[in-house]
GUMARVO-488467 format. One record per residue: x, y, z of N, C-alpha, C in turn. Coordinates in steps of 0.1 Angstrom, whole numbers, padded with zeros to 4 digits, always signed. Atoms other than C-alpha are relative to their C-alpha. Example, Ala and Ser with C-alpha at 12.3 -4.5 7.8 and 13.67 -1.06 7.14 Angstrom:
% residues 2
+0009-0012+0000+0123-0045+0078+0009+0012+0000;-0009-0011+0000+0137-0011+0071-0008+0011+0008;
//
This chain:
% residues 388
+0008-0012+0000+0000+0000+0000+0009+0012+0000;-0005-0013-0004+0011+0035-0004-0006+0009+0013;+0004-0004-0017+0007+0051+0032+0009+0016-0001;-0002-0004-0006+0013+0082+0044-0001+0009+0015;+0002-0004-0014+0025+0094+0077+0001+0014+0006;-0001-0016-0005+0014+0125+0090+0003+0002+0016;-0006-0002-0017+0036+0137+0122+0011-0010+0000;-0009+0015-0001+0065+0110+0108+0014+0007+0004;-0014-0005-0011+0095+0132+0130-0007-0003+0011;+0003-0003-0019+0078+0127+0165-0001-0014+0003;+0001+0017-0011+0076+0100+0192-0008-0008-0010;+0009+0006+0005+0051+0078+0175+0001-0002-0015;+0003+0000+0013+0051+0086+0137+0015+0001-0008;-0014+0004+0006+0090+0079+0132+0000-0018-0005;+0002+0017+0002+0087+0043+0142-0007-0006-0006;+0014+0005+0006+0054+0037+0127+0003-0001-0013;-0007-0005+0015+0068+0051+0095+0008-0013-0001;-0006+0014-0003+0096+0024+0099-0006-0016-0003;+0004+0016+0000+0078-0005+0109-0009-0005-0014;+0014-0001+0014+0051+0003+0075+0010-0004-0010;-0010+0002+0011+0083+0001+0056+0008-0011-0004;-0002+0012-0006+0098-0026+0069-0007-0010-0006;+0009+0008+0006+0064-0043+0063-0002+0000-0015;-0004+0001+0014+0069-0040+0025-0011+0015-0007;+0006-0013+0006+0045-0005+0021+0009+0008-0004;-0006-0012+0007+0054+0027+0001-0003+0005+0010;+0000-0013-0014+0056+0053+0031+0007+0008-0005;-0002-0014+0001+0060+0091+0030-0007+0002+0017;+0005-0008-0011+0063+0111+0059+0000+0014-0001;+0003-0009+0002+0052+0143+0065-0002+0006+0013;+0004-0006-0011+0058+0169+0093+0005+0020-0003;-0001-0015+0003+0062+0208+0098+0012+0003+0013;-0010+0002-0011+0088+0200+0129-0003+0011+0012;+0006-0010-0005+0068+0223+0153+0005-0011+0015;-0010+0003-0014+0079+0196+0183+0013+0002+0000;-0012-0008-0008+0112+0205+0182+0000+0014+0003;-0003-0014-0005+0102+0240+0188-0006+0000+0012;+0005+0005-0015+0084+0229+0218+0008-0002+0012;-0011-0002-0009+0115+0219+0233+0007+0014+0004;-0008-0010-0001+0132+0249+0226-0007+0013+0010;+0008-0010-0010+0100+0269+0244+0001-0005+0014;+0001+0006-0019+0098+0244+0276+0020+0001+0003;-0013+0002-0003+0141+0244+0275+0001-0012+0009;-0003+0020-0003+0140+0203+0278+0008-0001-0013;-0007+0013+0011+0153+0177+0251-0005-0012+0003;+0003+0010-0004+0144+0146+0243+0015-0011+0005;-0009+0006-0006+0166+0123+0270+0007-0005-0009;-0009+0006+0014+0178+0102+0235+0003+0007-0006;-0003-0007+0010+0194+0124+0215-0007-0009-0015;+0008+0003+0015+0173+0126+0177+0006+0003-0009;-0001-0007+0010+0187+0134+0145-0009+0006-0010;+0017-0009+0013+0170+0154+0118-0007-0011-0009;+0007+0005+0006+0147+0144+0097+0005-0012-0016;-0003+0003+0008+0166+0139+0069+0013-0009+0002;-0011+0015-0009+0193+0116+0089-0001-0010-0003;+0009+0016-0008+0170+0093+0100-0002-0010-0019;+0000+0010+0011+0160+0087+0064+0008-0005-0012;-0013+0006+0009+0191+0085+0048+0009-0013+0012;-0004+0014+0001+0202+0058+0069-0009-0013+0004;+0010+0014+0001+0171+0036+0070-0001+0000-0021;-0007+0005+0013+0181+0036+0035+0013-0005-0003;-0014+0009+0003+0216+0026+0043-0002-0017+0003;+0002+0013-0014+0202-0005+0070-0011-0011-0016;+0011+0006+0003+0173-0012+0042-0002-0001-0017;-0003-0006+0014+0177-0001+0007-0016+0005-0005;+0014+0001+0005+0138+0010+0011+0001+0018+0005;+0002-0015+0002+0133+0048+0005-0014+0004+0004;+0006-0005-0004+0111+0070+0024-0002+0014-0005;-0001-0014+0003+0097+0105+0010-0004+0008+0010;+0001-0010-0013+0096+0135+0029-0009+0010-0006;+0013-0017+0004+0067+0169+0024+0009+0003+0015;-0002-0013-0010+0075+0197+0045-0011+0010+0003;+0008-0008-0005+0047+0217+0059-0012-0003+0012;+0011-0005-0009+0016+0228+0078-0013-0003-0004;+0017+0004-0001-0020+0208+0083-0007+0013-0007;+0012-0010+0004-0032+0238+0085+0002+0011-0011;+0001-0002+0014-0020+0250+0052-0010-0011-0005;+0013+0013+0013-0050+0234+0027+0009-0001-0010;-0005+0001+0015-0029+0241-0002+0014-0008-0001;-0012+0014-0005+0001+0222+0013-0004-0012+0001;+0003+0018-0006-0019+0191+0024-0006-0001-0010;+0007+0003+0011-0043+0194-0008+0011-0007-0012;-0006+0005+0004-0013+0194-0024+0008-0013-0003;-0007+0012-0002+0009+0166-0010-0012-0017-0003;+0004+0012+0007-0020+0144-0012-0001-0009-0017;-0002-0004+0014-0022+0152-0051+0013-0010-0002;-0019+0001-0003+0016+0141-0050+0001-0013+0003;-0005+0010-0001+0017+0113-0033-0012-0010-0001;+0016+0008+0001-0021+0099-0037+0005-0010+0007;-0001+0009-0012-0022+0075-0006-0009-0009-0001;+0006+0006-0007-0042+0047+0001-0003-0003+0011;+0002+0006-0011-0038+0049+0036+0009+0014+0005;-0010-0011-0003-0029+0083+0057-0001+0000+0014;-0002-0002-0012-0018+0081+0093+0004+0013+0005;-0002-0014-0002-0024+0109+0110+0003+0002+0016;-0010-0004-0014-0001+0117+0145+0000+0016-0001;-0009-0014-0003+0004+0155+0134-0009+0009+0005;+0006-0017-0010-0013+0175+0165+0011-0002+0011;-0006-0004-0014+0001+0189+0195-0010-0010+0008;+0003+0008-0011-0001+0161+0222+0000-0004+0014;-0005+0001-0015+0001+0171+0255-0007+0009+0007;+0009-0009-0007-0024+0179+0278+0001+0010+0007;-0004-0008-0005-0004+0197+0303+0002+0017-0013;+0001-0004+0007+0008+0216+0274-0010+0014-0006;+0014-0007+0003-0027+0229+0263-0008+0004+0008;+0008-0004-0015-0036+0236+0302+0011+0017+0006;-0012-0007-0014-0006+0260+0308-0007+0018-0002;+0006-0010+0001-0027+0292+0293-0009+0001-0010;+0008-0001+0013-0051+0310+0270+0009-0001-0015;-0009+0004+0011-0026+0310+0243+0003-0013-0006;-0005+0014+0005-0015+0275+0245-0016-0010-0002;+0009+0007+0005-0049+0263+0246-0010-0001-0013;+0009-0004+0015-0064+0281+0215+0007-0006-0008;-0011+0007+0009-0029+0270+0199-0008-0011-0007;+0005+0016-0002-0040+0235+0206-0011-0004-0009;+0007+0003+0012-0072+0237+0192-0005+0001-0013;+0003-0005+0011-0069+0255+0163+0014-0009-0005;-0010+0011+0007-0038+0234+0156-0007-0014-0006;+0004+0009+0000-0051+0205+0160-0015-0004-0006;+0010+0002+0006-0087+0208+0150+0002+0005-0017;-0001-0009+0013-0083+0232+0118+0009-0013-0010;-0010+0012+0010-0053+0206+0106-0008-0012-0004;+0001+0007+0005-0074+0178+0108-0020+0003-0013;+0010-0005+0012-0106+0195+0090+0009+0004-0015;-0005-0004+0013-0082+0208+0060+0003-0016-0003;+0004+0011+0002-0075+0169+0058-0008-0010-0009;+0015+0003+0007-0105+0159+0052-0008+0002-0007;+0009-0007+0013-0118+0182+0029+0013-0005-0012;-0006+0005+0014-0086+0174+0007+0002-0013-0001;+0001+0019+0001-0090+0132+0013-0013+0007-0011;+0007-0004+0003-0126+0146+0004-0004+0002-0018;-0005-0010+0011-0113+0165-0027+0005-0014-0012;-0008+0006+0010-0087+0141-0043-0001-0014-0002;+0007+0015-0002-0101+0104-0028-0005+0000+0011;+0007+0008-0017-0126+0092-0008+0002-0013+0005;-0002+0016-0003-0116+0057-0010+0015+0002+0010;-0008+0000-0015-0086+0070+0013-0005-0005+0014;+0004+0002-0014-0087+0054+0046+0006+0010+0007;-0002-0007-0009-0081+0079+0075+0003-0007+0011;-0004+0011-0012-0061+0061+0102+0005+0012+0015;-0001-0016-0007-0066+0092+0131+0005-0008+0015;+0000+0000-0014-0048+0089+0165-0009+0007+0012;+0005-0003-0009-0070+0095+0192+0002-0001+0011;-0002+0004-0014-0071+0090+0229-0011-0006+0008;+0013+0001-0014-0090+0070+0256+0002+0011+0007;+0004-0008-0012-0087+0104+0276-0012+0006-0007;+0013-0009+0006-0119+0116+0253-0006-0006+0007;+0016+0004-0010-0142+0095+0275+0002+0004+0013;-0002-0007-0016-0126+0107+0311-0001-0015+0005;+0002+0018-0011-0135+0079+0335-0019+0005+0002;+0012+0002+0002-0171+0074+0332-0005-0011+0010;+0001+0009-0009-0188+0053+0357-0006-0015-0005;+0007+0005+0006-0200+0030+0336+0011-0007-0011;-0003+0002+0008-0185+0006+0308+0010+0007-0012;-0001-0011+0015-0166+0024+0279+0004-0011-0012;+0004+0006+0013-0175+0008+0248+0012+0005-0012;-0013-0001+0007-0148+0009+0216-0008+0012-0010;+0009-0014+0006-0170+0045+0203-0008+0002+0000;+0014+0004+0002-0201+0033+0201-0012-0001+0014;+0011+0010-0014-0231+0024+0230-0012+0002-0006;+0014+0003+0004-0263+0013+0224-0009+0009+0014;+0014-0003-0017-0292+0032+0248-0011-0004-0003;+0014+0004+0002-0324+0028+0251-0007+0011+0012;+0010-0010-0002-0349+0058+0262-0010+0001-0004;+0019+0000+0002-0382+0062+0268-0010-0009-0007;+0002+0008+0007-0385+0028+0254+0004-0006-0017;-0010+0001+0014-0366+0035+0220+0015+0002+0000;-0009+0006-0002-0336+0020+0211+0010+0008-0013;-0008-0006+0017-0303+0037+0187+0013+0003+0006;-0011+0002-0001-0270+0033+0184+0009+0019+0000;-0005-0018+0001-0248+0072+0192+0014-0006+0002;-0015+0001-0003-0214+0080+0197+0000+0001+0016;-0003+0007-0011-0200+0068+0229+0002+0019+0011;+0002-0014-0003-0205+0103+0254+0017+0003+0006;-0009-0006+0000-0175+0122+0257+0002+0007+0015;-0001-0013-0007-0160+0143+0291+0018-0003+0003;-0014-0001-0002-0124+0150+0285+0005+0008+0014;-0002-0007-0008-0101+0166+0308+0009+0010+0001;-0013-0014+0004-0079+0192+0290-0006+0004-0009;+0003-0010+0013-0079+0217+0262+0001-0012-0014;-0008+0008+0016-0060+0189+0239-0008-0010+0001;+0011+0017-0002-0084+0155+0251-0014+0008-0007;+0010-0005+0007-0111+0183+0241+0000+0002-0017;+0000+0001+0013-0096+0186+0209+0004-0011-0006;+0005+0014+0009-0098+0148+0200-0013+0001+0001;+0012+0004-0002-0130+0149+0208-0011+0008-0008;+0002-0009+0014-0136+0177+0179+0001-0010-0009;-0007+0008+0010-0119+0159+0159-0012-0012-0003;+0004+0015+0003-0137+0123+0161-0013+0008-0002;+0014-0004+0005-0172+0143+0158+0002+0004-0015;-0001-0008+0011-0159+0163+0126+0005-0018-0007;-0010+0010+0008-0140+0126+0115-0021-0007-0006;+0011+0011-0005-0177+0105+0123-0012+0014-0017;+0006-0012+0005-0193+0135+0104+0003-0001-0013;-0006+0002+0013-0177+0135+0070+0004-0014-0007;-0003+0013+0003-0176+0098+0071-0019-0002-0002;+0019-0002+0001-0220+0101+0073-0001+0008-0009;+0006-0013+0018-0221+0130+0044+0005-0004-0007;-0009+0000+0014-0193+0124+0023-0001-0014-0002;-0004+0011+0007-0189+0088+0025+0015-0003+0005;-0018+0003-0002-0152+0087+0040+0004-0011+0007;-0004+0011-0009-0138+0059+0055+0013+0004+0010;-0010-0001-0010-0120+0062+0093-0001-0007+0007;+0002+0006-0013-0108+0045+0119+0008+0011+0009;-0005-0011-0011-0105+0064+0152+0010-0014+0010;-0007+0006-0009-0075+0050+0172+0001+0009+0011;+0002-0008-0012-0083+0059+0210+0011-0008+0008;-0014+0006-0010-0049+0051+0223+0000+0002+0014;-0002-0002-0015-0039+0049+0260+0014-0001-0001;-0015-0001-0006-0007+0057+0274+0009-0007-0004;-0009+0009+0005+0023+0046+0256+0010+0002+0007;-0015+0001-0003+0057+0036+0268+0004-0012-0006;-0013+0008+0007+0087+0022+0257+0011+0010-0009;-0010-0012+0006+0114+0040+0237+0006-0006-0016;-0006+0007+0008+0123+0009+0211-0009-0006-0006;+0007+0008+0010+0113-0009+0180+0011-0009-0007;-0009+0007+0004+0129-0038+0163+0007+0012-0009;-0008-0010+0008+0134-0009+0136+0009+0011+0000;-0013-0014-0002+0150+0021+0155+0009-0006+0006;-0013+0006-0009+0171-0002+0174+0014-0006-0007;-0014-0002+0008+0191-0008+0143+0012+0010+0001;-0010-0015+0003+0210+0027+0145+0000+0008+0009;+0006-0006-0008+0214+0048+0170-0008+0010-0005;+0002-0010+0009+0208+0076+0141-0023+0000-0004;+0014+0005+0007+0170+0054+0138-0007+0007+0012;+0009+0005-0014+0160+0061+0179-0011+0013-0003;+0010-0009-0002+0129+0081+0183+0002+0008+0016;+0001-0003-0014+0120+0103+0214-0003-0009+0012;+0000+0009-0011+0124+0095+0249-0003+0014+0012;-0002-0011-0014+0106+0123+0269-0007-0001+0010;+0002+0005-0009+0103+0125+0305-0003+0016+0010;+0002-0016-0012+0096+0165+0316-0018-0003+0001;+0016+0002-0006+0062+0171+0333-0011+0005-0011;+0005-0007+0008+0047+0187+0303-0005-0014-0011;+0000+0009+0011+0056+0159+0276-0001-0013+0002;-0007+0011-0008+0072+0132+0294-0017-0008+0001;+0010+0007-0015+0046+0102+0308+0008-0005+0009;-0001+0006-0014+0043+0088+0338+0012-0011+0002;-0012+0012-0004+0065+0058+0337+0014+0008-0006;-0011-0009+0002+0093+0077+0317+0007+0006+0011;+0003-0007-0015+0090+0103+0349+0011-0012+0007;-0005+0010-0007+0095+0073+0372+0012-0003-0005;-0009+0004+0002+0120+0059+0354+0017+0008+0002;-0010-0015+0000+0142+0088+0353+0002+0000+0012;+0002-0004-0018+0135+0094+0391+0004-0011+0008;-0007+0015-0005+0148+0060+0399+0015-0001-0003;-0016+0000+0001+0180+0063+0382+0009+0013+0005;-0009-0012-0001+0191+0096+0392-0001-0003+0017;-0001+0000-0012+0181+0084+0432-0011+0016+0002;+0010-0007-0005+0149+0108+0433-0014-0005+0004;+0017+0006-0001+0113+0100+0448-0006-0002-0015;+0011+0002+0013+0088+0089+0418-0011+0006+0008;+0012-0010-0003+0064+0119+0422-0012-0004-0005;+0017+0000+0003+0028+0105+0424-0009+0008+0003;+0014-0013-0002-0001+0130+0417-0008-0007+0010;+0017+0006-0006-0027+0127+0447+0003-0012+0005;-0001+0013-0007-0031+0092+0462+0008-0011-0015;-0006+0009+0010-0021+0076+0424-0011-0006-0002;+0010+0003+0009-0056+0060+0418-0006+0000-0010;+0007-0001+0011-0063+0071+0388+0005-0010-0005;-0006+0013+0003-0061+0041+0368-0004+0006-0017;+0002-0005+0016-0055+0047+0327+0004-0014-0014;+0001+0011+0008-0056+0022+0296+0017+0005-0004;-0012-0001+0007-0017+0019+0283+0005-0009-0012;-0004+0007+0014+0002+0004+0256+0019+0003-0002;-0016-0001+0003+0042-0005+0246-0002+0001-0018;+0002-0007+0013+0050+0013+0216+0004-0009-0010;-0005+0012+0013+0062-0018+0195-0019-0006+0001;+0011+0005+0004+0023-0027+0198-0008+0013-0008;+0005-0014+0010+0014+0010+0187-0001-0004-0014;-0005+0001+0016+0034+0004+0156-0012-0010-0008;+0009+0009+0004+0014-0030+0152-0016+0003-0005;+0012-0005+0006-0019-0015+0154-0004+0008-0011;+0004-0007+0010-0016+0011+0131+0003-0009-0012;-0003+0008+0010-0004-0015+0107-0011-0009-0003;+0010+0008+0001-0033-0039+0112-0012+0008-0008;+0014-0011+0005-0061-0008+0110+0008+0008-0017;-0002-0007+0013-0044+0004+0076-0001-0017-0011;+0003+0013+0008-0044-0033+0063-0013-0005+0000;+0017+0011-0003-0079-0043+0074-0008+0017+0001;+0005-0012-0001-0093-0004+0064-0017-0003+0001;+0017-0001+0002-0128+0004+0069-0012+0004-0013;+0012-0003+0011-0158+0004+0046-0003+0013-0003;+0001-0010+0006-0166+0032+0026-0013+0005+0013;+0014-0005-0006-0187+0056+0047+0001-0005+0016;+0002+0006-0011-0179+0038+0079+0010+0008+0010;-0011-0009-0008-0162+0060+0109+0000-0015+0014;+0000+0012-0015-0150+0027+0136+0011+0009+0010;-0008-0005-0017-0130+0032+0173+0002-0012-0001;-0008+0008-0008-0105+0012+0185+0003+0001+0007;-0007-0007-0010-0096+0013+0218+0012-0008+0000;-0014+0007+0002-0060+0010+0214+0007+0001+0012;-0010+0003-0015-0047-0005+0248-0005-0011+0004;-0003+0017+0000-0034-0036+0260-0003-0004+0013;-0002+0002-0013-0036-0031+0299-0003+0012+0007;+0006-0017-0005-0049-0004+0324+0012-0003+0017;-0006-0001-0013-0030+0002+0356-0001+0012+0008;-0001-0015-0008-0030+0030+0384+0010+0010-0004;-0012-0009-0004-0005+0058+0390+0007-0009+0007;-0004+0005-0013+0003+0042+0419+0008-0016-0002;-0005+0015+0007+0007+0004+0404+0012+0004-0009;-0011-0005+0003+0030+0021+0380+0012-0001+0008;-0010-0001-0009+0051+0038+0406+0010-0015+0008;-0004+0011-0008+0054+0005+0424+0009-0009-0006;-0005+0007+0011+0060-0015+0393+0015+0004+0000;-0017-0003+0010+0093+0007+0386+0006+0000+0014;-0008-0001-0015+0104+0008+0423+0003-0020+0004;-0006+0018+0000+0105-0034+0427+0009-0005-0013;-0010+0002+0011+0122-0033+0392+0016+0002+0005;-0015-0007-0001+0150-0010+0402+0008-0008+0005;-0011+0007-0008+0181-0025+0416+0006+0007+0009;-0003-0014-0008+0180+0001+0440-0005+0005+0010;+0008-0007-0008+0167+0021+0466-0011+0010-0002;+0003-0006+0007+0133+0033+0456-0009+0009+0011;+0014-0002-0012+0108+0058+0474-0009+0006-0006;+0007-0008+0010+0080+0074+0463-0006+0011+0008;+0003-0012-0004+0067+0107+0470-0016+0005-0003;+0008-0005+0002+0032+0119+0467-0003+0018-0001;-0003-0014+0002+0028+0152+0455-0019+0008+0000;+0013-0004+0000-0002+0174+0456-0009+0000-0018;+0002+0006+0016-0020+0167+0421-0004+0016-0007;+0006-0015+0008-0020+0200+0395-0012-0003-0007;+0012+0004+0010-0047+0180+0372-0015+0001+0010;+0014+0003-0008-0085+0182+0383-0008-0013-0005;+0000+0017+0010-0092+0141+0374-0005-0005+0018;+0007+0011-0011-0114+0115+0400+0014-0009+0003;-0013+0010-0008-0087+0091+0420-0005-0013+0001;+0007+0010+0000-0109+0067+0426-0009+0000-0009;+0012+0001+0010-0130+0055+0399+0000-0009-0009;+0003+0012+0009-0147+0027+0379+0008+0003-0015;-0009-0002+0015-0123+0020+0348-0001-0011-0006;+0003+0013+0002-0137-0010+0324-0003+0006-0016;-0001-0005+0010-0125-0006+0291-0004-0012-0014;+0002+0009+0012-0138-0029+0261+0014+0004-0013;-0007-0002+0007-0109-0034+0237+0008-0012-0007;-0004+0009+0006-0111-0061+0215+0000-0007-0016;+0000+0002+0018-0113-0052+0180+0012-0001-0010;-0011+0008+0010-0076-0053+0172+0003-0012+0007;+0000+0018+0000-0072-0084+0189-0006-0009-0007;+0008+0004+0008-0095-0098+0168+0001+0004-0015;-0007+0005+0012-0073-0086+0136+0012-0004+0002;-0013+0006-0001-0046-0104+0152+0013+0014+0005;-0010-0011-0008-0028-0075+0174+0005-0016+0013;+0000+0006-0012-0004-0099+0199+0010+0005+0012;-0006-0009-0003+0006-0076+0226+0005-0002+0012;-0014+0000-0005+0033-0071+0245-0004+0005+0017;+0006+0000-0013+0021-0068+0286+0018+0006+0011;-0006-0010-0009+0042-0042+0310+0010-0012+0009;-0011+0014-0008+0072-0068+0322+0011+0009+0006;-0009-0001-0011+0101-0065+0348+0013+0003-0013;-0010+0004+0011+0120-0071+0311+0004+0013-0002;+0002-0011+0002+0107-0039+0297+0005+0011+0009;+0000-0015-0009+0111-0016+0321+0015+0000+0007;-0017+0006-0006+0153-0031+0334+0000+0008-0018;-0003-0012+0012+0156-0019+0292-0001+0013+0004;+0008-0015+0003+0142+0017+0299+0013+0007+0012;-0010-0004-0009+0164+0016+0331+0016+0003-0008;-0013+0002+0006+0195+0008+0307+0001+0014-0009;+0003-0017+0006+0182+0040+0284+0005+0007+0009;-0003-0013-0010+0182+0065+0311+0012-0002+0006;-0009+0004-0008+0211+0050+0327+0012+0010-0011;-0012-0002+0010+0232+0057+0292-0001+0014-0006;+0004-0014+0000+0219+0092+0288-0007+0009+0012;+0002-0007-0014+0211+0104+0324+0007+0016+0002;-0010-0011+0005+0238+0131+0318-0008+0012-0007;+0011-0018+0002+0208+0154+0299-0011+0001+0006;+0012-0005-0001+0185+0152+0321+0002+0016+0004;+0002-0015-0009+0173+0185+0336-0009-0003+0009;+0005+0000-0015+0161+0179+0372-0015+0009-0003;+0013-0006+0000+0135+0210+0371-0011-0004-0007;+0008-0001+0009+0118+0198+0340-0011-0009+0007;+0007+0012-0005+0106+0168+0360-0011+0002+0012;+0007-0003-0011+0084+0185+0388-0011+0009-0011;+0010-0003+0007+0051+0196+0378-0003+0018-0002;+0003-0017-0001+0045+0235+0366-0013+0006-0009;+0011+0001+0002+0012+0232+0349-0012-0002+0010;+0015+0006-0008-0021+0236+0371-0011+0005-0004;+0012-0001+0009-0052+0232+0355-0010+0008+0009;+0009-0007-0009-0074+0251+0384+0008+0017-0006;-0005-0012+0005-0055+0283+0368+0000+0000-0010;-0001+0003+0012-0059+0294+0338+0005+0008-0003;-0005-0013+0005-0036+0320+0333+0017-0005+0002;-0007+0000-0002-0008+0301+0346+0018-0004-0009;-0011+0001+0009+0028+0305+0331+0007-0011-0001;-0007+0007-0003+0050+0288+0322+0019+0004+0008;-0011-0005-0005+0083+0286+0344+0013-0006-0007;-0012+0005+0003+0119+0285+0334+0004-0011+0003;-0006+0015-0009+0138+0249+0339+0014+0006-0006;
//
């Protein structure tokens, strides 16, 4: 298949890119490199040193002899993405390229409008040029399980059946995010579900849960291949965090008591999924959900998890929580549609996480201490950001 990956420089849509290539597809990636200017605003890095864009794909052509094309621009240019589709006519367009970080889109009015108008506007210009140049494109959209919140009830893979006042009809699964950015997936999957009912378009919504890990059979060839590996309170998740906080001999700062419990996923099954949902596309006209995650665990289970791994002295610290999110709460997640196209996934081991230790161990040298303590709090909405 010819595939393109939109957002194929960042965590996620490097490797993905890779692994599509690997798997014998035509891949093009496509970014505007607006996360590395992210760094340069928060003054972090990602802990792995990254090379550029054009590095990376000149030596997965040395490792592979399989060529990767590159576009350069902005979603939210139309005439750039109308363009590139024109260009590279896709059968299959993975789409990674929003701003992904809730903190992020919590830290003020600026950063939250950013967010949405990034993120929404990019993926409506999209759509109108799939729209435009093919509808038989499939739309392979990263989402999040943080669009449903924690609901007390079930969460269905997009869908739930009700039944009121004695009549019976299938809606979309009710939504209560808990940021500016979880609010703008949740644009998104209405405008995606929306154009897939008028126009006819075919998507699937992947509602991911928390990824970790840092490796793929494919970037592990080079060091030149590694993707990101971030761990500040803004970007970083949770286990990253921990992990870091373990090797440098600092508490693992749990928000609150740590009960929040969230769907996750190791990023060598990411890769997998989006490979399954671009091979097994959806019917014309059909918008489906995946809930993409393998295993749900606490804060707290986390924390614990990386503190009996360590070979070390671990403690943990409880911190006062900046996020406004339930601690205790029913979490029962249905998620068995890529299992059922043969997703076989990789479950949170003592293995995994002794690796991640070996990472941070071999680049511990950049971290920045400050980045790692929380300076986002969502009860403010004005608040800045501070120096690290």
């Amino acid at each position: 298949m010819r595939i393109l990956v939109l957002g194929g420089d960042g965590y996620l849509g490097w490797p993905t890119a890779l692994h599509l290539s690997q798997a014998g597809h035509d891949v093009a990636v496509a970014d505007n490199f607006v996360r590395r200017q992210y760094d340069f605003e928060l003054g972090v890095e990602s802990l792995v040193p990254i090379e550029s864009l054009q590095t990376r794909v000149s030596a997965w052509r040395e490792h592979t002899g399989k060529d990767i094309a590159v576009y350069v621009g902005d979603l939210c240019d139309h005439d750039h993405t109308l363009g590139m589709l024109r260009d590279f006519r896709p059968e299959a367009v993975v789409h990674f390229a929003e701003q992904r970080a809730a903190p992020y889109s919590m830290i003020d009015r600026k950063h939250a409008v950013y967010t949405q108008v990034n993120n929404v506007v990019g993926t409506l210009n999209l759509l109108y040029a799939i729209a435009e140049v093919d509808r038989d494109i499939h739309l392979v959209k990263l989402g999040t399980m943080g669009e449903y919140g924690t609901p007390n009830i079930d969460i269905e893979e997009g869908w739930l059946e009700i039944e009121h006042n004695g009549r019976r009809d299938r809606v979309l699964y009710p939504k209560r995010p808990g940021s500016f950015y979880h609010l703008s997936k949740v644009h998104d999957s209405h405008n995606i579900e929306f154009t897939c009912r008028i126009w006819g378009l075919r998507a699937t919504d992947l509602n991911q849960g928390v990824v970790y890990g840092q490796q793929t059979p494919e970037t592990a060839l080079d060091d030149r291949l590694a993707t990101r590996f971030d761990y500040d309170a803004v970007f970083g998740t949770v286990l990253n965090r921990f992990v870091i906080q373990a090797v440098l001999g600092h508490p693992l700062t749990v928000y609150g008591g740590g009960g929040q419990r969230r769907g996750i996923i190791d990023i060598r099954d990411t890769v997998q999924c989006v490979q399954l949902a671009c091979e097994n596309p959806a019917d014309r006209g059909e918008f489906r959900v995946f809930n993409q995650m393998t295993e749900s665990m606490s804060v707290k289970e986390i924390a614990e998890t990386v503190a009996r791994c360590y070979p070390g002295d671990v403690t943990i610290e409880n911190l006062e929580n900046p996020r406004v999110e339930l601690e205790g709460h029913y979490y029962n997640v249905t998620h068995t549609r890529l299992l059922d196209l043969g997703l076989s996934p990789h479950l949170l081991s003592d293995t995994l996480i002794t690796s991640l230790f070996d990472v941070a161990k071999r680049h511990a040298h950049r971290v920045k201490t400050p980045a790692l303590q929380p300076k986002v709090n969502w009860r403010d909405h004005a608040s800045p950001v501070q120096e690290t």
